[in-house]
C-alpha positions in Angstrom: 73.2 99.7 111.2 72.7 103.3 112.0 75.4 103.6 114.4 77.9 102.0 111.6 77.4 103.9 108.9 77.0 107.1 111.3 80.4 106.3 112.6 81.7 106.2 109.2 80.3 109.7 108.3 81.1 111.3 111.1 85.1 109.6 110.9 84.9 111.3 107.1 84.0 115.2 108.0 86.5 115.0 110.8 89.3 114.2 109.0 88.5 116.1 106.0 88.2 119.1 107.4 91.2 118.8 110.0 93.7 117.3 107.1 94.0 121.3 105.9 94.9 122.8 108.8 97.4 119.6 109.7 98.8 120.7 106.7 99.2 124.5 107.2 100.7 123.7 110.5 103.1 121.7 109.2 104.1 124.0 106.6 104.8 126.5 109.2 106.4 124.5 111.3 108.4 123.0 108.9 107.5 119.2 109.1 108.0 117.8 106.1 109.4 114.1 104.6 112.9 115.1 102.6 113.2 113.6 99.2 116.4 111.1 98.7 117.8 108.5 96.7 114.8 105.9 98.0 111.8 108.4 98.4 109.6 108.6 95.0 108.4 112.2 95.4 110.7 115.4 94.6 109.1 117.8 96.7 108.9 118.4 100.4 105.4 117.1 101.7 104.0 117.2 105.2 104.2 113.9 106.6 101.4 114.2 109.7 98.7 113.2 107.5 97.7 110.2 110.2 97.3 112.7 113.1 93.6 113.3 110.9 93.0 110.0 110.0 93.9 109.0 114.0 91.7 111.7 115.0 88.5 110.9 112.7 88.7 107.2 113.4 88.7 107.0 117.2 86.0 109.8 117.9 83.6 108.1 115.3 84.9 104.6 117.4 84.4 105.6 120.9 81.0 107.6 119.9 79.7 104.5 117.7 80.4 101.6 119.3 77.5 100.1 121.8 77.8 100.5 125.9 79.5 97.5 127.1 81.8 96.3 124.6 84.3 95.1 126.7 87.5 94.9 124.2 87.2 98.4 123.0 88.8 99.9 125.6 92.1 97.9 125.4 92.0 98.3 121.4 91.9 102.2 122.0 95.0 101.7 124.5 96.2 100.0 122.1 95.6 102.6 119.2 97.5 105.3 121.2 100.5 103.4 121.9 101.1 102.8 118.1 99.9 106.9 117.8 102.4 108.3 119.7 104.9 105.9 118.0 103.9 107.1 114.6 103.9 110.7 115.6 107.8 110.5 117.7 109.3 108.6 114.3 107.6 111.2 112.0 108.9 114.1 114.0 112.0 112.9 115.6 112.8 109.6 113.5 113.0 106.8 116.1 115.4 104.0 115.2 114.0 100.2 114.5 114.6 98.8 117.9 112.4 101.1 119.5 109.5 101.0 116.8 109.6 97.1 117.6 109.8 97.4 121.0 106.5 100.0 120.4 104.9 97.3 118.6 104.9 94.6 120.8 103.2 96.6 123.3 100.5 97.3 121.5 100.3 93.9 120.5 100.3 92.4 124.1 97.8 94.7 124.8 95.7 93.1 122.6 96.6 89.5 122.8 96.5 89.8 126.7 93.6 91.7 127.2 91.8 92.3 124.3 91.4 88.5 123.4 92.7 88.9 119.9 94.2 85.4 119.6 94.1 82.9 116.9 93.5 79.9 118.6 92.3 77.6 115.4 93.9 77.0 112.1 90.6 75.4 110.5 92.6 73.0 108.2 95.6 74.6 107.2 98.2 71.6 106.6 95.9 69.8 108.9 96.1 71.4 112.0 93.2 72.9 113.8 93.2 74.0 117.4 96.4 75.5 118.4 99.2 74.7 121.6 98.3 78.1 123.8 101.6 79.1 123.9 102.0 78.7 119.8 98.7 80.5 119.5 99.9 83.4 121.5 103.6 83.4 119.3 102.0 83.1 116.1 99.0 86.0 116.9 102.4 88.1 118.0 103.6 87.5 114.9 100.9 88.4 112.6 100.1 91.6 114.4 103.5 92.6 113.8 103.8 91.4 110.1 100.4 92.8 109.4 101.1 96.4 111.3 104.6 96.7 109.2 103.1 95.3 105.8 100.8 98.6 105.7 104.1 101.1 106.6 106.9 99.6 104.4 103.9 99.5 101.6 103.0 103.4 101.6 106.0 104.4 99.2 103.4 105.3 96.7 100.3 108.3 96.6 97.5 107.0 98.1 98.7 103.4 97.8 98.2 102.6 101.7 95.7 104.2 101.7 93.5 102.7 99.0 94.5 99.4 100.5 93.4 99.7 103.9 89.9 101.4 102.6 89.3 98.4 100.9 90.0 95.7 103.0 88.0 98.0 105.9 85.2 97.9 103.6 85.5 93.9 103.0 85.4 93.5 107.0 83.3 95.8 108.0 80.8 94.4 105.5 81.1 90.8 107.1 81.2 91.8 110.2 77.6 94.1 109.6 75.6 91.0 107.8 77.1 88.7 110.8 75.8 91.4 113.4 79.0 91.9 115.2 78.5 95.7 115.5 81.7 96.9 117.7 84.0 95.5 115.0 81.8 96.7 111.9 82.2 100.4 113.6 85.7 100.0 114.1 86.1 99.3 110.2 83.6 101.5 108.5 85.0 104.5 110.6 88.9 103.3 109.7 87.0 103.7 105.9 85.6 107.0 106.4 88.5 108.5 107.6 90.5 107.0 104.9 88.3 108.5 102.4 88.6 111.9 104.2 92.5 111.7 103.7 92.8 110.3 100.4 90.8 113.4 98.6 94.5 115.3 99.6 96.8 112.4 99.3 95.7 110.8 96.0 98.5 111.5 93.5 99.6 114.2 93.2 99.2 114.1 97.3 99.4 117.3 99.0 100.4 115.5 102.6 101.5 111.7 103.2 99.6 109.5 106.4 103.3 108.6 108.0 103.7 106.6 110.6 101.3 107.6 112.3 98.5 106.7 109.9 100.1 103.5 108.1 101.1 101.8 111.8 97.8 102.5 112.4 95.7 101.3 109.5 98.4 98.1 110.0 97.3 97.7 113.5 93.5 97.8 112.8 93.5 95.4 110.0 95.5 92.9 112.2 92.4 93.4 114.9 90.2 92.5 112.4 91.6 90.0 110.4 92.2 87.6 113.5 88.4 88.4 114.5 87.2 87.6 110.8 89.4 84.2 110.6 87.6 83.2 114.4 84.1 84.3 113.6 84.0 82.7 110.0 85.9 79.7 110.7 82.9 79.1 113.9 79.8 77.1 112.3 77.5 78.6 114.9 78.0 82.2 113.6 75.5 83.7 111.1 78.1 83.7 108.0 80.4 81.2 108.4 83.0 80.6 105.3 85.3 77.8 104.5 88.6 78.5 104.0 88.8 81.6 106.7 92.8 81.9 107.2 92.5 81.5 103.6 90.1 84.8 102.5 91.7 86.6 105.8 95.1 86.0 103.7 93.7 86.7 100.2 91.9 90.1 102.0 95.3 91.9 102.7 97.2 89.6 99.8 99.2 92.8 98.7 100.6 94.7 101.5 101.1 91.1 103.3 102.8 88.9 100.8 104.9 92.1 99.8 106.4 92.4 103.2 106.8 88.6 103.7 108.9 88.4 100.6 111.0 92.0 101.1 111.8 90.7 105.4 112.9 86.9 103.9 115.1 88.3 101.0 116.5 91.0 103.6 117.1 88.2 106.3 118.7 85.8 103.3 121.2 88.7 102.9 121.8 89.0 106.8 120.2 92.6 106.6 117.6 93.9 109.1 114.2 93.0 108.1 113.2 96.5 108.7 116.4 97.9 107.0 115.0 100.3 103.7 115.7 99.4 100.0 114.0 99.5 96.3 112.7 96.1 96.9 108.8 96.8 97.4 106.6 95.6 94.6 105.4 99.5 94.0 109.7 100.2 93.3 109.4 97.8 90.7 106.7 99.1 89.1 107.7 102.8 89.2 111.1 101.5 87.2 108.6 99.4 84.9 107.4 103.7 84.1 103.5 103.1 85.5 102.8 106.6 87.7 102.0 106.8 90.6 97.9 106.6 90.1 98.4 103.5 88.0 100.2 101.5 90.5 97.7 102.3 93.0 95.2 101.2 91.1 96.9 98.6 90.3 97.3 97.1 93.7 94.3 97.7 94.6 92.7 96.3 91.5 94.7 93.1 91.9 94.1 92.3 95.3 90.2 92.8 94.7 91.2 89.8 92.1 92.7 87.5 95.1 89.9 88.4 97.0 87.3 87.4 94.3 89.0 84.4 93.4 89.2 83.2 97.2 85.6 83.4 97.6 84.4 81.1 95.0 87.1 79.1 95.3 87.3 78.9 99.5 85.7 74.7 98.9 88.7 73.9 98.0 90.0 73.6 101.4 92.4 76.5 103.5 95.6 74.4 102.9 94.9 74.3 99.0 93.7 78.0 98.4 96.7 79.3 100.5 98.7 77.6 98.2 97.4 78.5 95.2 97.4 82.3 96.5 101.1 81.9 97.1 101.7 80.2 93.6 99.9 83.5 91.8 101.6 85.7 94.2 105.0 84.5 93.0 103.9 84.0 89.6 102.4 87.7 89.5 106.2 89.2 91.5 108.3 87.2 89.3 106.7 88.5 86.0 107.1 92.3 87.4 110.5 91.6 88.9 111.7 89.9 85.0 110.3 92.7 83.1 111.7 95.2 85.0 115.4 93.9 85.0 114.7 94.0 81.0 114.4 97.6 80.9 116.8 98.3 83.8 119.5 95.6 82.4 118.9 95.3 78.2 120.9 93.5 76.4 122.6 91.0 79.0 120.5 88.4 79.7 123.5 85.5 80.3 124.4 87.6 83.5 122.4 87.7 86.8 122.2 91.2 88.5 124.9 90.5 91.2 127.1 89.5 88.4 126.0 93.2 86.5 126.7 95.1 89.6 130.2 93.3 90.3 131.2 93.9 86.7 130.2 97.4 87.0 132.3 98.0 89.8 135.4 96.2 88.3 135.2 98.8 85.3 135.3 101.5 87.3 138.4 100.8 89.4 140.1 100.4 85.9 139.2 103.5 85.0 141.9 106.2 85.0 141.8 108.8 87.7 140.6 112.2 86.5 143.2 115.0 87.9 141.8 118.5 88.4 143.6 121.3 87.0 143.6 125.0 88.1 
């Protein structure tokens, strides 16, 4: 226990006290994040905030974590390959093919050697033990969702951020009380680190993580999350818990449903799924007038709720409670998504918002020309 909350401490002062002169650098050096038509912010912010965080978190990792843990040296390879990703795109801008490319690395890394593999489904629409080959495609395919759901969800101040805290905290307390040390390090010093950088990037934020700290805090979570759903679907372990795909799901509810829903509608309108827009749920609730503070809090607030309710509800079965997750989920989006074409669209409820849009358009091609004269 000493070495956990030791490496969370330690994670904490290092990126505190590096985040200000990350920031002076940058200021001198010009590396900022623009404002445009999609950014939120005004103002030009540094955007290297996850060179701290990546610095606090794997010092605290390699100097907490007991001799012979055999995985930590592939989820530290791992680690870099989605650092140096983050820092090329948030100096250079690296186009969408290449961060994919990026990101199946890293995650062959650690379905190949680092035995991060779901392997069991415990229930779910009754299947249990999974095909190898389908084990090893569907583990791809949550390390990728689940490293993207944590960048395409940091559009707000210290909304990321707040989100990977908590759900670093949730894991890192199961995986304390079920004694598996490596992985409770490997969340409570993601958590301190966190903390470090949130004191400058709570709103109003004085530097953003990037992509460096969000691909990051996506990766880690995807580590743990398979672990958690292995380790508390198993009997034999200390704490098991029904329902573990279940309360892995309801543990990252936010950040995860949000990017399921944004990559379907985008692939429904033959777009990339990694193409930007004002879809995200935190877009709809900056045009519904909540600040930036309030929709973190928000967020956060709400997925301690799905987290809650998928504890004392995890009897019910993983097939049941992923439903009923799901059903709230849409329920929850639906309401936002309703009230916010009310303000956006008053007055015109027989037309859909393509219909608005095409309307809108037609006007204006009717309208006369305007001439300039000298």
């Amino acid at each position: 226990m000493d070495n956990i909350l030791l490496s969370g401490i330690f994670a904490f002062l290092i990126t505190f006290f590096s985040i200000p002169v990350i920031i002076q650098v940058a200021r001198e050096k010009k590396l900022f994040d623009e404002p445009d038509e999609r950014k939120v912010h005004k103002m030009v912010i540094p955007t290297l905030g996850g060179l701290g965080i990546f610095g606090g978190f794997i010092l605290a990792l390699l100097l907490g974590t007991p001799i012979g843990s055999g995985e930590l040296q592939y989820f530290v390879a791992a680690a870099i390959v989605i650092f140096f990703l983050g820092v090329k795109d948030d100096i250079l801008v690296l186009s969408a093919a290449k961060k994919f490319i990026g990101q199946l690395i890293a995650a062959g890394i650690l379905i190949k050697f680092g035995g991060i593999q779901i392997t069991n489904m415990h229930g779910f629409l009754g299947i249990t033990e999974i095909p190898r080959i389908a084990s090893i495609v569907f583990t791809l395919f949550t390390i990728i969702v689940i490293v993207n759901s944590f960048n395409l969800i940091d559009g707000v101040d210290g909304l990321a951020g707040c989100l990977g805290l908590l759900t670093a905290l949730v894991f890192g307390s199961y995986f304390a009380y079920a004694g598996q040390t490596m992985y409770a390090v490997m969340a409570f010093s993601l958590a301190g680190s966190l903390i470090g950088f949130l004191i400058y990037n709570f709103s109003p934020a004085k530097i953003f993580m990037g992509d460096t700290g969000s691909l990051l805090i996506g990766l880690i979570n995807s580590i743990m999350v398979v672990k958690f759903i292995n380790i508390a679907g198993n009997e034999t372990m200390k704490l098991p818990l029904e329902s573990a795909p279940a309360l892995g799901i309801a543990i990252l509810i936010v950040p995860l449903f949000d990017t399921l829903r944004v990559f379907s509608l985008r692939i429904l309108d033959k777009r990339s799924p990694f193409s930007p827009d004002r879809t995200h749920v935190h877009h709809f609730l900056l045009d519904l007038g909540f600040s930036h503070r309030k929709v973190t809090l928000l967020c956060v607030g709400t997925n301690i709720g799905f987290i809650i309710a998928a504890f004392f509800l995890r009897h019910l079965g993983t097939t049941v409670l992923i439903c009923i997750l799901m059903s709230i989920s849409f329920t929850l989006i639906g309401v936002i998504y309703y009230r916010r074409n009310k303000i956006k669209f008053p007055g015109t409820t027989r037309l859909s918002v393509k219909e608005k849009i095409i309307n809108s358009h037609k006007i204006l091609s009717l309208a006369p020309e305007t001439v300039e004269v000298d």
